[in-house]
N, C-alpha and C positions, 0 to 999 in steps of 0.2 A: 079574437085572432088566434089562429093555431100554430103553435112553432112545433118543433121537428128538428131532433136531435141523433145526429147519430154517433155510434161509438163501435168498436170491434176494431178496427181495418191496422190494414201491418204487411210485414214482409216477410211471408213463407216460399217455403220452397215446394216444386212440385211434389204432387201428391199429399200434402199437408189441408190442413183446417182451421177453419175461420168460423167463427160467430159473427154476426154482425146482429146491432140491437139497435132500436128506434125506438126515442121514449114522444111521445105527443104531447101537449099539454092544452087544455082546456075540455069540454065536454065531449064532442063530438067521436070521438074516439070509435065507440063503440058502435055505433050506425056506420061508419064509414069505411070503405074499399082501402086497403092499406097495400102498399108493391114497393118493390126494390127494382129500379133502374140501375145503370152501368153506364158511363161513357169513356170512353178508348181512346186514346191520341191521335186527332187526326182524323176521328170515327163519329157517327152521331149518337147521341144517346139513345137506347135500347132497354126492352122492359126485361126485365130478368127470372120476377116471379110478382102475382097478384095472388092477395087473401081480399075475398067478401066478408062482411058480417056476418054471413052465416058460415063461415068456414071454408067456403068452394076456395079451392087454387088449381093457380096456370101459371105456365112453365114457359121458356123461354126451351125450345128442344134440345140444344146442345149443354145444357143444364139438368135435366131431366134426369133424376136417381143419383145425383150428383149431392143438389141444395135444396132443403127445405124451408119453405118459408112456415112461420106460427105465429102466433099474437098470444099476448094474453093481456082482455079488457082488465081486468082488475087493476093492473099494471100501466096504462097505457101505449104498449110498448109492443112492435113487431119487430120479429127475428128473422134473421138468415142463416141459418145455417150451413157453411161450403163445404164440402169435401172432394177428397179428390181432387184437387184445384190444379190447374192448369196455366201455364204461360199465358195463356190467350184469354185468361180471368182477369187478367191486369185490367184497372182503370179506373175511375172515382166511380164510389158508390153510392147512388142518395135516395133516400127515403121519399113515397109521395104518399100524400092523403087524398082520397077524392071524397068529400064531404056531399056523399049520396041524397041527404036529406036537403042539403042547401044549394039548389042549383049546379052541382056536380061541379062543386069551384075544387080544384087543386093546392094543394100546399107542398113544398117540396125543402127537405132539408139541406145542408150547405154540401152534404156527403164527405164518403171518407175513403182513403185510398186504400185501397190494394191490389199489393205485389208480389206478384208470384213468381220467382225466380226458377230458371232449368237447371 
């Protein structure tokens, strides 16, 4: 069983920075698709940034040069990195795993808010 923890989120103000970190726990870690979702008040959840195993990422466009997503296997643990952050950044934020090697099953962490005030 794969849990999924995340930590960072808070309350800045526009134009401000955020970290957001996801630690994993059990093997798979390292074969698997790790991404940050978002979901907004009232809004559906939405992907924000995906890392593969081999490193590739994908962007959510209005995010784009904004937030980087990173991992490091040794760690078990994918990063976000925000900047720039904006009003419309607001909203829980949660960790997924797609466990590539095992049927493409999903784990998703309980997420964590952030608030970006104007």
């Amino acid at each position: 069983q794969v849990q999924l923890v995340e930590s960072g989120g808070g309350l800045v103000q526009a134009g401000g920075s955020l970290r957001l970190s996801c630690a994993a726990s059990g093997s798979i870690f390292r074969s698997a698709a790790m991404g940050w979702y978002r979901q907004a008040p009232g809004k559906q959840r939405e992907l924000v940034a995906r890392i593969t195993s081999d490193g590739t990422t994908t962007y959510k466009d209005s995010v784009k040069g904004r937030f980087t997503i990173s991992r490091t296997n040794a760690k078990n643990t994918v990063y976000l990195q925000m900047n720039s952050l904006k009003p419309e950044d607001t909203a829980v934020y949660y960790c997924n795993l797609v466990a590539v090697r095992y049927d493409g099953v999903n784990y998703w962490g309980k997420g964590t808010l952030v608030t970006v005030s104007s």
